[in-house]
C-alpha positions in Angstrom: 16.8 1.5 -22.0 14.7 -1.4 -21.4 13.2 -2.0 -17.7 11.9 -5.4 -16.6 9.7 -4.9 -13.4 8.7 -8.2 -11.2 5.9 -7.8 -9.5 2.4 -9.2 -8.8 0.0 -7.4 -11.2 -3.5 -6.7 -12.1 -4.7 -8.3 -8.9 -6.7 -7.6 -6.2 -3.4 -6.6 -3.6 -2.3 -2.7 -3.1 1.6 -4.0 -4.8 -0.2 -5.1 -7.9 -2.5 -1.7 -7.6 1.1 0.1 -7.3 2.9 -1.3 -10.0 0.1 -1.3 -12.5 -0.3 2.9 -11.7 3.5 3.3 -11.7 4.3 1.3 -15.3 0.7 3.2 -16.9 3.0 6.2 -16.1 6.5 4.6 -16.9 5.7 2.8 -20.1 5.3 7.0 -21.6 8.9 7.4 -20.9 10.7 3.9 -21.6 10.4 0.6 -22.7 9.3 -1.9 -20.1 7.9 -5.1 -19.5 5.7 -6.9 -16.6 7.1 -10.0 -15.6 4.2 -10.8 -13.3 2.8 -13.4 -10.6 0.6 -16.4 -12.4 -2.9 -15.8 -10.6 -4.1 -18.7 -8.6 -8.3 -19.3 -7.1 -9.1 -17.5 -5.2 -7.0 -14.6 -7.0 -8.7 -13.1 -9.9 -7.1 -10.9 -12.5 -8.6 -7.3 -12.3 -9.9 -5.0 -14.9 -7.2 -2.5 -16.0 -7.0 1.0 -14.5 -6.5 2.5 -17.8 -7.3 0.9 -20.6 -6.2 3.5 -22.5 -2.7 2.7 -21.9 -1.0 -0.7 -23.5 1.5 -1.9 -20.9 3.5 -5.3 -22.2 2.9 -8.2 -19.7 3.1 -11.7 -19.1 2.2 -13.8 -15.8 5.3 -16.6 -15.7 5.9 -17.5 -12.2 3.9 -18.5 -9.0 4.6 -17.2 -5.2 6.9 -19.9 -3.0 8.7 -21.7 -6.2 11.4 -21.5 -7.7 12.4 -18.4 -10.2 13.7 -20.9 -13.5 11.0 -20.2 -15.8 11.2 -16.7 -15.0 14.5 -16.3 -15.2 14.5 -17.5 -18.7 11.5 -15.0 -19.7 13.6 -12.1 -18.5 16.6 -13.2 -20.5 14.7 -13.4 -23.1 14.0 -9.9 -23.0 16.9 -9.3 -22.3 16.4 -5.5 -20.4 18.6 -3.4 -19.0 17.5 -3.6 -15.8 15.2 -5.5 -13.5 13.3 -4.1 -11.2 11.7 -6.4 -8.4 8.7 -4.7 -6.1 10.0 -6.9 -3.4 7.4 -8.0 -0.2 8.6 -10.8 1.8 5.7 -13.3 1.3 5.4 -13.1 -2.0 9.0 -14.3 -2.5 8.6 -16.9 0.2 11.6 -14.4 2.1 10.0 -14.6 5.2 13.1 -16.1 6.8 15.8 -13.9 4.9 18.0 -16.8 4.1 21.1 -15.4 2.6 21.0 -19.0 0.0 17.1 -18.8 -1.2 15.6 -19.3 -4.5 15.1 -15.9 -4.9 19.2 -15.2 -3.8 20.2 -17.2 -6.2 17.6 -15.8 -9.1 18.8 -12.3 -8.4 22.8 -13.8 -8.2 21.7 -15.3 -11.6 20.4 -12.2 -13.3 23.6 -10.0 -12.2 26.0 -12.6 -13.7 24.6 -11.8 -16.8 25.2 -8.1 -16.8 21.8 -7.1 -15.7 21.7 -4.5 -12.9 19.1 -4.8 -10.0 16.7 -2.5 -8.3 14.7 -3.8 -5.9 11.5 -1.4 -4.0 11.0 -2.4 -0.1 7.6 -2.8 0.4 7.9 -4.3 3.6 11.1 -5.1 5.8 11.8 -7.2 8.9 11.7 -5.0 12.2 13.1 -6.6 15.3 14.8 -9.8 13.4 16.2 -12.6 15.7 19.8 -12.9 13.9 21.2 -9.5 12.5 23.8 -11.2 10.8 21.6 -13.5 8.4 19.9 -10.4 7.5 23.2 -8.4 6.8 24.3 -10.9 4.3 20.8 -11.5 2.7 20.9 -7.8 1.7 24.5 -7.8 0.9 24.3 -10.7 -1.2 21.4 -9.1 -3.2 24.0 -6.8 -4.2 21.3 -3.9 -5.7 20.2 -0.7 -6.1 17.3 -0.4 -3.2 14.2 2.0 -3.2 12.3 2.4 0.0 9.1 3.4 0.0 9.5 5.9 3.1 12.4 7.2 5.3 11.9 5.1 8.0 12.2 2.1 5.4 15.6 2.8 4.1 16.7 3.9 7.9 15.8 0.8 9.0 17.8 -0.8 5.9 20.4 0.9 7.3 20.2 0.0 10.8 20.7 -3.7 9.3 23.4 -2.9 6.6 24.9 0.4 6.9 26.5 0.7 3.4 23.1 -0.4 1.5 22.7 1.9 -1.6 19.4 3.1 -0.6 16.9 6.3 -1.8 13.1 7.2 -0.8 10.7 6.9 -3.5 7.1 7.3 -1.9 3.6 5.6 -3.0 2.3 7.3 -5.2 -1.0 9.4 -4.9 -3.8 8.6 -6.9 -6.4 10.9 -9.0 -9.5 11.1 -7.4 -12.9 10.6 -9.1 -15.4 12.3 -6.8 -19.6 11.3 -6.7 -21.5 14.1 -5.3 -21.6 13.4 -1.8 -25.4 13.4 -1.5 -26.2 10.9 -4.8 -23.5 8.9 -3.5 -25.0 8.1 -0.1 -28.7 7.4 -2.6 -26.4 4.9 -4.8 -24.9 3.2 -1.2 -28.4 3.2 0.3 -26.8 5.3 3.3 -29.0 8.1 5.3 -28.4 11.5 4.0 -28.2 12.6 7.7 -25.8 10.3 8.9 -22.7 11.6 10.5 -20.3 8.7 9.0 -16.9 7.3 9.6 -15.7 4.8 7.2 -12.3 2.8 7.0 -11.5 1.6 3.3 -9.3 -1.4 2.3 -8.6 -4.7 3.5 -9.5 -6.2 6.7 -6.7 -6.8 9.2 -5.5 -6.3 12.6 -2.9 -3.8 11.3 -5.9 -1.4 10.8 -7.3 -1.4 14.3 -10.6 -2.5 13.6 -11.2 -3.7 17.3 -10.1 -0.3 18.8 -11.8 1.7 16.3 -15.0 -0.5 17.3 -14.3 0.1 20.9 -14.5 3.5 20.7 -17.9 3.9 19.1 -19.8 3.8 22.5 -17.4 7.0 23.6 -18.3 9.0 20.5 -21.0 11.1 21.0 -22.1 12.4 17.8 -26.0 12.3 16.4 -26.4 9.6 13.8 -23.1 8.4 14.4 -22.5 5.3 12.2 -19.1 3.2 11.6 -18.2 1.7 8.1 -15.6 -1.0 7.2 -15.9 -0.7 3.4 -13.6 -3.5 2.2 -13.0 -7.5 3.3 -10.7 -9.8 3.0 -7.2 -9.9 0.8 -7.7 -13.5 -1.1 -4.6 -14.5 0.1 -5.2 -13.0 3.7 -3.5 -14.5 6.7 -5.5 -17.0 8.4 -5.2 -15.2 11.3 -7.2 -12.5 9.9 -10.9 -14.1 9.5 -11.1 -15.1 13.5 -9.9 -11.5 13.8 -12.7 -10.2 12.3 -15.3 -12.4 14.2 -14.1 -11.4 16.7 -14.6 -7.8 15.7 -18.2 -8.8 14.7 -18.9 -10.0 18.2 -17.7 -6.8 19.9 -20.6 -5.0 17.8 -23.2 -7.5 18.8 -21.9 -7.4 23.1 -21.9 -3.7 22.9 -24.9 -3.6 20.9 -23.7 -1.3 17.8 -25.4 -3.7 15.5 -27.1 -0.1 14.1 -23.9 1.4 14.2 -21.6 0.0 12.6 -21.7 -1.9 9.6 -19.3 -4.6 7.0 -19.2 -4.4 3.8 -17.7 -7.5 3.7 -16.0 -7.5 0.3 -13.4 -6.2 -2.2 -14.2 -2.9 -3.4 -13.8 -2.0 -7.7 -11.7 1.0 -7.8 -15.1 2.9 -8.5 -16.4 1.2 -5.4 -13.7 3.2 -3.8 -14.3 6.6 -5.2 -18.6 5.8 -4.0 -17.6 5.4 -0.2 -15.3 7.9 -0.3 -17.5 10.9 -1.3 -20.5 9.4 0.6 -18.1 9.6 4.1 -18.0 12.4 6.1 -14.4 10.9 7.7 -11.9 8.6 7.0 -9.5 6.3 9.3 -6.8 4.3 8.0 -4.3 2.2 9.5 -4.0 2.6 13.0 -1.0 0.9 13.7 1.1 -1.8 12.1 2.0 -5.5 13.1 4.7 -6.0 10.4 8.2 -4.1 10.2 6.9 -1.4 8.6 4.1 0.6 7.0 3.4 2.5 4.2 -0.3 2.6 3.3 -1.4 3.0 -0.3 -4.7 3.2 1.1 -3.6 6.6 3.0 -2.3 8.0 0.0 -5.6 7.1 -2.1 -7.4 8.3 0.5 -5.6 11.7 0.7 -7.6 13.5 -2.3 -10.3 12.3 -1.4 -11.2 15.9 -0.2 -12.3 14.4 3.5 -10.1 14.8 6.9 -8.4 11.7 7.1 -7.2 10.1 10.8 -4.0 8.0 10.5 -2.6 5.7 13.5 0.1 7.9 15.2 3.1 5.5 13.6 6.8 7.0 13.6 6.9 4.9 10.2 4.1 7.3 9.0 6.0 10.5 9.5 5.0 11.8 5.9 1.9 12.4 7.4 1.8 15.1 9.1 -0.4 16.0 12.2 -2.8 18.9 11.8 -1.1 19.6 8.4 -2.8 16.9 6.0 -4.1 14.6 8.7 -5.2 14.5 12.2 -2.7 11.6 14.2 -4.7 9.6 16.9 -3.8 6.7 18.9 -5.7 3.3 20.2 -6.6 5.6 23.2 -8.0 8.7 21.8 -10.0 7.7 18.9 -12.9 9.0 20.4 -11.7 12.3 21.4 -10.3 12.5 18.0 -13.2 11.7 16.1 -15.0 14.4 18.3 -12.6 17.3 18.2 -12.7 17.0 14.9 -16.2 17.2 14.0 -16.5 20.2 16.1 -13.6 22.1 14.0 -13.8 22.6 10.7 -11.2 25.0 10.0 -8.6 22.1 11.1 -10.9 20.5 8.9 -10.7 23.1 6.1 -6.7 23.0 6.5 -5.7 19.1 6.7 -7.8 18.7 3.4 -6.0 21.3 1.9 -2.9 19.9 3.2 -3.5 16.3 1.8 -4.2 17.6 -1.8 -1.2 19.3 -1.7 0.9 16.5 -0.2 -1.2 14.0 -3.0 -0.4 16.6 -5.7 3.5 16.7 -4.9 3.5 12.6 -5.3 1.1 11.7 -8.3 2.6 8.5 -9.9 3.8 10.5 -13.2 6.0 12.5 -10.7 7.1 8.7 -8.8 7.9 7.7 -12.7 10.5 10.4 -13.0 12.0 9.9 -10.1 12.0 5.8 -11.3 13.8 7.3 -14.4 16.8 9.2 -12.8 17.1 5.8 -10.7 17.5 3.5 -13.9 19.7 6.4 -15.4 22.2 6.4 -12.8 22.4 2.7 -12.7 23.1 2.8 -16.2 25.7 5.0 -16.2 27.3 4.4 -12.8 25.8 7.4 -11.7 27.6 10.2 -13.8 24.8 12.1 -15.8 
């Protein structure tokens, strides 16, 4: 069995993240190859996350162009399969036409006996012509994972015969700091009672509300935390977004609250803020189709309470089971209910390892493999 996987890779983006954790785990059980996304400023290729593990790889096409010189790479590796971690943007998909470049690379590939599997990492929610999107999925003619339930329902509300399973994000292993020396590494105040929101910047995080709510929180030596910046492909839409947020400190005069870090984090970055925290918030709602944070499964064994936007496309989470649910309106009352309980505390931790540890990415793997294997074989075992 030979897999092909199309993906960005090794970049500073939570698909490239994904796909470089999920083939470190693959590449043990088959052989594989990255066809991945040529880099342009200001992308920058990232330092492996194991560099223990060889993983074969090749960057051969760009985002908006055509698929030809990719096309011809995969052929000649000629796999099995090809598997495409699909997100609208970076296929320039955005308007689901059922005749697009990438239509007619996928069309291409099939002609030539190679099967297709392609993983939802985002879909359209409320699209204008239900039509155009029934026969751009129909014409893909593949296998589909989605990354949650309420991804491959809504695939389904679209095109009701779609060949469609769940695969989630997987979790990733934890490498904690002690939480005191990481607070002395950060330069943070060991008495600090602190809130911290990891990842990239974006509206789909609630930064605004989040900010909003500070004044309501009353809890000593309260401080706020955006430990992240910008994706370097971020929508423009984003930076005014954030001045804007940066203004709402200054008029409600948190400037001694809350605090930007202002750029990308290594993944050991990660691992500092998230031991020196005494509470994490992730996305509070989501502007696109649908969401499926990475960032709330990284988060998750992180061994701190975690508050996640009260999303029906989140239900994996579960309130007061390995996270605590809030809501633009009840941030606050969240934040303070919480701090005041710790045996909710002592159980949603408990809750999320045990979630994480029931989706580590060598379990997602196998669950990839049985996938491949039943395309393979038309699924008879």
């Amino acid at each position: 069995m030979k897999i092909g996987i199309v993906s960005t890779f090794r970049d500073m983006c939570g698909i490239a993240k994904y796909t470089e954790n999920l083939v470190n785990e693959l590449s043990k059980l088959i052989e594989l190859k990255v066809f991945a996304e040529i880099l342009e400023p200001p992308q920058i290729e990232t330092e492996q996350i194991n560099p223990n593990i060889k993983v074969d790889f090749e960057r051969c096409w760009r985002r908006y162009q055509d698929f030809e010189g990719l096309e011809k790479k995969i052929m000649e590796y000629s796999p099995d399969i090809i598997h495409v971690q699909f997100v609208a943007g970076l296929f320039n998909e955005l308007s689901f036409n059922p005749d697009s470049p990438f239509q007619r690379f996928i069309t291409n590939l099939r002609q030539k006996g190679i099967k297709i599997v392609i993983t939802l990492h985002d879909a359209p929610g409320d699209f204008p012509n239900p039509i155009q999107l029934l026969h751009w999925y129909k014409n893909l003619n593949a296998k589909f994972i989605g990354i949650n339930n309420e991804m491959v329902a809504g695939l389904k509300r679209w095109y009701s015969d779609a060949d469609a399973t769940v695969i989630p994000i997987g979790s990733i292993r934890f490498m904690p700091y002690d939480k005191i020396e990481a607070r002395k590494i950060l330069k943070l105040n060991e008495n600090d009672f602190i809130l911290t929101q990891i990842g990239f910047y974006g509206m789909d995080k609630g930064m605004l509300e989040i900010i909003n709510a500070v004044p309501k929180i009353s809890i000593p030596n309260f401080r706020l935390i955006f430990a992240g910046g910008f994706h370097p492909l971020a929508s423009p839409i984003y930076r005014p977004y954030v001045q804007d947020c940066i203004k709402t400190v200054i008029r409600l005069g948190l400037v001694n609250k809350v605090n930007f870090v202002g750029r990308l984090l290594t993944e050991d970055e990660i691992n500092l803020w998230a031991s020196a925290t005494d509470f994490i918030i992730v996305n509070l709602k989501s502007i696109f189709g649908y969401s499926g944070s990475a960032s709330i499964k990284r988060t998750l064994m992180s061994g701190k309470p975690v508050l996640i936007g009260d999303d029906s496309r989140l239900s994996e989470f579960k309130d007061g089971v390995n996270c605590i649910k809030i809501s633009q309106d009840n941030i606050a009352e969240k934040v303070m209910w919480l701090h005041n309980n710790k045996e909710i505390q002592k159980t949603i931790i408990e809750g999320a390892l045990q979630y994480a540890k029931e989706t580590t990415f060598d379990i997602v793997a196998k669950k990839h493999l049985e996938v491949y294997k039943e395309e393979l074989t038309g699924g008879k075992s």
